[in-house]
C-alpha positions as CSV (number, residue, x, y, z in Angstrom):
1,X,0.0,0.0,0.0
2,X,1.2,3.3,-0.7
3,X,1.2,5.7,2.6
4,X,-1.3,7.6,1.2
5,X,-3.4,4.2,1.7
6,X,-2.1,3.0,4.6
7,X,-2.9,6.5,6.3
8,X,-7.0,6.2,5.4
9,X,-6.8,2.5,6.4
10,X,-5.7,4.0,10.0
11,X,-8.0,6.5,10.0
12,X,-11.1,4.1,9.5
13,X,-9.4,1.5,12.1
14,X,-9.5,4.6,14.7
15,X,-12.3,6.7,13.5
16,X,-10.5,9.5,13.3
17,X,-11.3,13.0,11.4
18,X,-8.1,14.2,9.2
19,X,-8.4,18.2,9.7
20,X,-5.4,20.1,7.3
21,X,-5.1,23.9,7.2
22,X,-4.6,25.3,3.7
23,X,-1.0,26.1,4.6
24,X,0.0,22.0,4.5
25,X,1.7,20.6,1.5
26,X,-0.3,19.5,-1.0
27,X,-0.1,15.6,-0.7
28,X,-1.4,16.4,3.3
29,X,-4.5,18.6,2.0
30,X,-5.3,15.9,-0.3
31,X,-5.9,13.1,2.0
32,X,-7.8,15.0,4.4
33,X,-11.4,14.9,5.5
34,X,-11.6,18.9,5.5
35,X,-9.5,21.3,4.4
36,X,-9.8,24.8,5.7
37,X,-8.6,28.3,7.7
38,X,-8.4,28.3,11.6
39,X,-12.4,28.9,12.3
40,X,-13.6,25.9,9.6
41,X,-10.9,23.4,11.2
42,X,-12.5,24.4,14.5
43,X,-16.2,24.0,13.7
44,X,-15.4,21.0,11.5
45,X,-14.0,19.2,14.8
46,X,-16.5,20.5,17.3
47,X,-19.0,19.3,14.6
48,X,-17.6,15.7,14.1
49,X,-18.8,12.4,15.8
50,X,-15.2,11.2,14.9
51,X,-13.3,9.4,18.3
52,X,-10.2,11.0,16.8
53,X,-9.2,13.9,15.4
54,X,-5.8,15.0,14.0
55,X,-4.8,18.1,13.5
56,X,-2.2,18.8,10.4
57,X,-1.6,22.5,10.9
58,X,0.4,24.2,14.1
59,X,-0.3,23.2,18.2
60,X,-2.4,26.2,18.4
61,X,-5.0,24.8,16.0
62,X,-5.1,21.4,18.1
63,X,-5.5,23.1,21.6
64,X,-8.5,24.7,20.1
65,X,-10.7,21.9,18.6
66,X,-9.1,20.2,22.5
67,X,-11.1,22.8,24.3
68,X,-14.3,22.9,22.0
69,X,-14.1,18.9,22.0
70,X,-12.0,18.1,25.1
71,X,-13.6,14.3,25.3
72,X,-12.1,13.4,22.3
73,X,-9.2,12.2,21.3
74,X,-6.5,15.2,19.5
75,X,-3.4,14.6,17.6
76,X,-1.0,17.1,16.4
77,X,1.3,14.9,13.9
78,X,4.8,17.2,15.5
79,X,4.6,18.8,18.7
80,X,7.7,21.2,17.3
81,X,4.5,22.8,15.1
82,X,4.6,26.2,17.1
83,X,3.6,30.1,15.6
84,X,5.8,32.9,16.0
85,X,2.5,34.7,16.9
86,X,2.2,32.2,20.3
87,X,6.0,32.8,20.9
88,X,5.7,36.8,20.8
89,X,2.8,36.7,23.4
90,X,3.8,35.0,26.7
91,X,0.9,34.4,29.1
92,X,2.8,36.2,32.0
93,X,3.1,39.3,30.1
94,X,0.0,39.8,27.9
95,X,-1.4,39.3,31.4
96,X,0.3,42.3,32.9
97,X,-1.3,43.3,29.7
98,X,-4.4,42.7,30.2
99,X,-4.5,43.6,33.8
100,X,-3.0,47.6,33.0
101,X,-6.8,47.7,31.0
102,X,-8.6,45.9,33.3
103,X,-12.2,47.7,31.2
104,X,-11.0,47.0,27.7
105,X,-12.1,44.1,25.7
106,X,-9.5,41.4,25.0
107,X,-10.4,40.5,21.4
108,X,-7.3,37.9,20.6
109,X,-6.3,36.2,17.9
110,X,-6.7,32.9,17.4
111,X,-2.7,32.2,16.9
112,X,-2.1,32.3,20.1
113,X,-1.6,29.9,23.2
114,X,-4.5,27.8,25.4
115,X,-3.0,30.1,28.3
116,X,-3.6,33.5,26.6
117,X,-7.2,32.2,25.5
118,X,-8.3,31.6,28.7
119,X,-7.4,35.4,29.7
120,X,-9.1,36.7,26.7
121,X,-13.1,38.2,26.1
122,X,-13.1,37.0,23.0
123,X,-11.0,34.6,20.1
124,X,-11.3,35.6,16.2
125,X,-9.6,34.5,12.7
126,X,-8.7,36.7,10.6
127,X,-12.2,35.5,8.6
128,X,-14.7,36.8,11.1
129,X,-12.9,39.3,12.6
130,X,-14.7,42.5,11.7
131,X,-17.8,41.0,12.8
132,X,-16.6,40.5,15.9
133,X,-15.4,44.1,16.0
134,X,-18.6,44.8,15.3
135,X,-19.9,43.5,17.7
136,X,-17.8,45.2,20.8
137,X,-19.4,47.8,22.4
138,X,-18.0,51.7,20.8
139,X,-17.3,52.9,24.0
140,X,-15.3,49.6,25.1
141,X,-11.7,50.0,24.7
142,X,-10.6,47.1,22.3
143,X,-7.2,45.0,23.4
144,X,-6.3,43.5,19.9
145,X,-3.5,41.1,19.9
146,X,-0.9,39.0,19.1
147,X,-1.1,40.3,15.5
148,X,-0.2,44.2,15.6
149,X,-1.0,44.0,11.6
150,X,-4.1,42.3,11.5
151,X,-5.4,44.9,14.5
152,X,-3.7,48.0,12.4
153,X,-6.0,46.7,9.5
154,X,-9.3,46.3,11.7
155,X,-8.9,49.9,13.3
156,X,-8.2,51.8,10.0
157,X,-10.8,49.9,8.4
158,X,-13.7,49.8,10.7
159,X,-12.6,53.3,12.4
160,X,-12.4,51.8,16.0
161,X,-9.0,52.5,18.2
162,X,-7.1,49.5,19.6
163,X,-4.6,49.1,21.9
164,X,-2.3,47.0,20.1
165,X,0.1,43.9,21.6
166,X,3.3,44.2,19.5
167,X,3.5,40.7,17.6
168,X,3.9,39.5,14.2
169,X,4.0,36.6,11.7
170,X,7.6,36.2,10.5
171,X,6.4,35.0,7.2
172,X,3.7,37.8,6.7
173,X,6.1,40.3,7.6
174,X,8.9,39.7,5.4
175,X,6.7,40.7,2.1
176,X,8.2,43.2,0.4
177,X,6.3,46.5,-0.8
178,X,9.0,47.2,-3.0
179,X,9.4,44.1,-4.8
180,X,5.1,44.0,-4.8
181,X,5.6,47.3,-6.5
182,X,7.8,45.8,-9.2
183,X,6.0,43.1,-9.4
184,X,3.0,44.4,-10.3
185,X,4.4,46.8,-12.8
186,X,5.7,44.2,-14.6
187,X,2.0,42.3,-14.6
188,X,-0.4,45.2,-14.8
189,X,-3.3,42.9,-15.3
190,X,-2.6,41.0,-12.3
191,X,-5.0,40.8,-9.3
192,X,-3.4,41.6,-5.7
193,X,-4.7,39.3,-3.5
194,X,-3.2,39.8,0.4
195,X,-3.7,38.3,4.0
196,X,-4.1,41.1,6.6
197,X,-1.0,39.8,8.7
198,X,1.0,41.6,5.9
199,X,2.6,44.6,6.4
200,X,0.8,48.1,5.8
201,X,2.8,48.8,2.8
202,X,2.0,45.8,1.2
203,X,-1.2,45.9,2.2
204,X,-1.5,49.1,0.2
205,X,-1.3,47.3,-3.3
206,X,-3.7,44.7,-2.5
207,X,-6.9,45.1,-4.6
208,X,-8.5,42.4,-2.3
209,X,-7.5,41.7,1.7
210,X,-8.9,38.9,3.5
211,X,-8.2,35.1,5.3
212,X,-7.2,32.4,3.6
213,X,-10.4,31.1,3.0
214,X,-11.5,34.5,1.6
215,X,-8.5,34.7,-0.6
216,X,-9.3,31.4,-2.1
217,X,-13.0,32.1,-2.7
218,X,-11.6,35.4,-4.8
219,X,-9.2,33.3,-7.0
220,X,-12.8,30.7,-7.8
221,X,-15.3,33.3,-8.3
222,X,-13.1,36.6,-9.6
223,X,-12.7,35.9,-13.8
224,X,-8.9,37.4,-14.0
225,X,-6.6,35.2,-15.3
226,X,-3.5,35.9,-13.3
227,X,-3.5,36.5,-9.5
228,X,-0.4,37.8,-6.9
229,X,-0.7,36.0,-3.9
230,X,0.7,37.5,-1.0
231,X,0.0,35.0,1.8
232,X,1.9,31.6,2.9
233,X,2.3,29.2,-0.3
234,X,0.5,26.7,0.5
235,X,-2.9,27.9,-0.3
236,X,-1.8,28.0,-4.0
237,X,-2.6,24.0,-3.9
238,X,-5.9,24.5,-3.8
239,X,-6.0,27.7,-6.1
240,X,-4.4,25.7,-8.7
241,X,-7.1,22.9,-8.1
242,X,-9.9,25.9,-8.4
243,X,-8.2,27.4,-11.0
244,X,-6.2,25.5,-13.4
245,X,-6.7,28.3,-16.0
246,X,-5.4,31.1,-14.2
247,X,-1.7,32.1,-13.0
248,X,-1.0,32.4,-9.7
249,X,2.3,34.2,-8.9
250,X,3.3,34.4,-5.2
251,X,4.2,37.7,-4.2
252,X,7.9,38.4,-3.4
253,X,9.9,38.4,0.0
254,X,13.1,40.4,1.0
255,X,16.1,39.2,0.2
256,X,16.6,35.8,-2.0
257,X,15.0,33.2,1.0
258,X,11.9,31.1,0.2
259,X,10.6,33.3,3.4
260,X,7.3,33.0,2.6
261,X,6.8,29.2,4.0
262,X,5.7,28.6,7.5
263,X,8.4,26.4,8.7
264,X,6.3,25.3,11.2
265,X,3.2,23.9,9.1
266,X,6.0,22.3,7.0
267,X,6.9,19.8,9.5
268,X,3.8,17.5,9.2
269,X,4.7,14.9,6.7
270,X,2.3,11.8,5.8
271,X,5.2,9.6,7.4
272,X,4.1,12.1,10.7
273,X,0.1,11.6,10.1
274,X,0.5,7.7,9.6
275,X,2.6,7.2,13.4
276,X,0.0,9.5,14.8
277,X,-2.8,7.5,14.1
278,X,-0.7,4.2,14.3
279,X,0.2,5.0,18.2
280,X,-2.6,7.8,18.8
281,X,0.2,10.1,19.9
282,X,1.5,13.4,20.5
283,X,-2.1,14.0,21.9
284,X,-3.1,17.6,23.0
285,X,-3.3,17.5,26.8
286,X,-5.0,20.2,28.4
287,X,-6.1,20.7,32.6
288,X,-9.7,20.6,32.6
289,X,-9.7,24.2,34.2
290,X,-7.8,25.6,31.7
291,X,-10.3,24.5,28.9
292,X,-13.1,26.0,31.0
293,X,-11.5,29.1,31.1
294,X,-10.9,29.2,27.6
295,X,-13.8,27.5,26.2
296,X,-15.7,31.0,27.0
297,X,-13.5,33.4,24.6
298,X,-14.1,30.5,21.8
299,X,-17.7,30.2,22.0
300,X,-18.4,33.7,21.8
301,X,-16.1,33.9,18.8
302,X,-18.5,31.0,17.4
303,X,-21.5,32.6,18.9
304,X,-21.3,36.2,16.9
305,X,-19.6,33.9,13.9
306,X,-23.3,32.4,13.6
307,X,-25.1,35.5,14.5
308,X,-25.9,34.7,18.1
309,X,-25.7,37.6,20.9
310,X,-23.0,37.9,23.6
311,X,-22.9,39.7,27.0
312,X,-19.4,41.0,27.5
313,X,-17.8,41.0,31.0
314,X,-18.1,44.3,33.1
315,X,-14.3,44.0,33.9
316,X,-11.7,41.6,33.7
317,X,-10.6,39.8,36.6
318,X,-8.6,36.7,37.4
């Protein structure tokens, strides 16, 4: 059998749910159950009657279908899967954070630790989060972190000030304007596509800015025939596959590195998915407290997602 086969023979032995965000190689996208961004791998796990589920994407992803599922049973194929975003916000100090605004509204990211959920109001992607801005009372200060860009990008467009935590994603960040600017000189007909963890100035030459999942829909649904693609590569997989037609040019980084890969989603490999199921480990292990602490910042995230009210905490204690 090829691993390929060996991997779904596993996954009907176990009853396990394959989850892969669209920043996974191609051969791990293609052999799972749902492909997705952040909030449809959450919903898709919280949805499923599977025993098992296993999570090809970073740890941050796993923790959070642990806490909206925590009786099942999560893998995350390499432990070593971390986020810059998690790394630049320590829990002990985006609480001290959080506790110099102790009547703002923590609206955090969803790249970010179990710890840090469970001291936040509420979690978004970088699909629902203007609705979720929305959503917070005007005269609430917002708290917006890890991602200083993504909250740079909500306040300017939506004309609501944020107190901003100071991290970024190294691959987002290392577009370059410059080169975009080239680039799309040299292709005038192009269409800018661009993920809001990119940097203002790049941000500026996008004709469309959104999530992944928004991104994608843009390539299937916009007639152009040749797209720049300023986002991690591995979302062109399933461009291609939407859009064998069109060109799809990823937009340049500084320097002459391949900087625009997530290191960290590159370490799953099918060799990695097949010992997970085989051995149903690394598993995400969480302390029941901390999931109920953090379960509350997610469901509110899913609650406005589906167009459900929320009552916001006075204050923030701990």
């Amino acid at each position: 059998m090829s691993i390929q086969e060996e991997i779904l023979k596993l996954k009907k032995e176990k009853n396990a749910l394959i989850l892969a965000h669209y920043y996974e190689e191609g051969e791990i996208q293609d052999i799972a159950d749902a492909t997705g961004d952040s909030l449809f791998l959450a919903q898709q796990g919280q949805k499923s009657d599977a025993d098992v589920i296993l999570l090809a994407g970073v740890v941050f992803m796993a923790e959070s279908v642990k806490i909206l599922s925590p009786d099942k049973i999560v893998l995350a194929p390499d432990l070593n899967a971390g986020c810059s975003l998690v790394d630049h916000s320590p829990y002990d100090d985006y609480l001290k954070w959080r506790q110099a605004h102790p009547d703002g509204i923590a609206m955090t990211y969803i790249n970010c630790s179990a710890e840090v959920k469970s001291i936040s109001d509420v979690i978004c992607t970088s699909s629902n989060s203007e609705k979720i801005v929305e959503q917070i009372p005007k005269d609430r200060p917002i708290l917006f972190g890890p991602d200083r860009n993504l909250g740079r990008y909500l306040s300017k467009k939506l004309n609501r000030d944020m107190i901003l935590w100071p991290g970024m994603c190294e691959v987002h960040v290392l577009f370059s304007a410059r080169k975009l600017f080239e680039l799309k000189e040299e292709h005038p007909d192009a269409v800018v596509i661009a993920h809001p963890e990119c940097i203002e100035e790049v941000l500026e030459y996008a004709d469309v800015i959104g999530s992944t999942s928004k991104l994608l829909n843009e390539v299937k649904t916009n007639p152009a025939k040749k797209f720049i693609v300023a986002t991690e590569d591995g979302i062109l997989h399933q461009m291609k596959k939407a859009r064998p037609d069109a060109e799809l040019i990823q937009a340049p980084a500084e320097g002459t590195c391949a900087c625009n890969q997530c290191p960290y989603m590159k370490l799953n490999t099918l060799e990695k998915i097949k010992n997970a199921l085989e051995t149903l480990e690394p598993q995400i292990h969480l302390k029941p407290e901390l999931i109920e602490k953090a379960k509350t910042p997610l469901h509110r995230m899913m609650d406005i997602t589906e167009g459900r009210g929320v009552d916001w905490p006075e204050r923030f204690t701990i």
